[in-house]
C-alpha positions in Angstrom: 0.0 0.0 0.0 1.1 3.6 -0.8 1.5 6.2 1.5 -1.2 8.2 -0.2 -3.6 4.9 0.4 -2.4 4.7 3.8 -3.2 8.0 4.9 -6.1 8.2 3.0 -7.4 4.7 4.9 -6.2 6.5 8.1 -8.2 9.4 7.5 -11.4 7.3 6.5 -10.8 5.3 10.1 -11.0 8.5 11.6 -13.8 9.8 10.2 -15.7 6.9 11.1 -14.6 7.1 15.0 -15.7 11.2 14.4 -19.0 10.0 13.8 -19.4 7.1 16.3 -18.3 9.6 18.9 -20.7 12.2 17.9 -23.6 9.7 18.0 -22.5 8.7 21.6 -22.4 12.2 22.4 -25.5 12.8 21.4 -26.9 9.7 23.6 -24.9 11.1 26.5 -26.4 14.4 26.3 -29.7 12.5 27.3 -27.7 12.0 30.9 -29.9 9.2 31.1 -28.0 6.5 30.9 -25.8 4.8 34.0 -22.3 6.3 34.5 -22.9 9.0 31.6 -20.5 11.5 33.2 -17.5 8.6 33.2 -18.6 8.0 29.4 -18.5 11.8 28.5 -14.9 11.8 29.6 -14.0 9.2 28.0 -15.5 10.3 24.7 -13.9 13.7 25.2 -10.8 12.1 25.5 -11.2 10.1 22.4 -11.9 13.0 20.6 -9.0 14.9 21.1 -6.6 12.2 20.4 -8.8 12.2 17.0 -8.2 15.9 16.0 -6.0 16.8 13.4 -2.3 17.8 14.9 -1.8 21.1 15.0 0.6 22.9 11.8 3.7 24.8 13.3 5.5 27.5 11.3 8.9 28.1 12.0 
C-alpha cells in the first residue's frame, strides 16, 4: 500500500470514529444513561486524540 492509500485509509478510520463519537455524544447528552459522566470523559478524551495535529511554522 502507498503512503497516499495509507493516509487516506487512516483518514477514512477516523472519520468513522468522528462520527461514532458524535452519536455517543448525542446519547450522552440524554444524561440518562448509568455512569454517563465517566462515558462523557472518556468520549472527550477520544476526541482529542482524534483531531488533526496542530501545523507549526517556523
Amino acid at each position: 500500500m502507498s503512503p497516499e492509500q495509507e493516509r487516506g485509509s487512516g483518514q477514512r478510520h477516523a472519520a468513522a470514529a468522528s462520527w461514532m463519537l458524535s452519536a455517543i455524544q448525542e446519547r450522552i447528552g440524554e444524561r440518562d444513561l448509568l455512569g454517563w459522566k465517566k462515558l462523557a470523559a472518556v468520549v472527550d478524551k477520544a476526541a482529542q486524540l482524534l483531531k488533526a495535529p496542530s501545523k507549526h511554522v517556523h
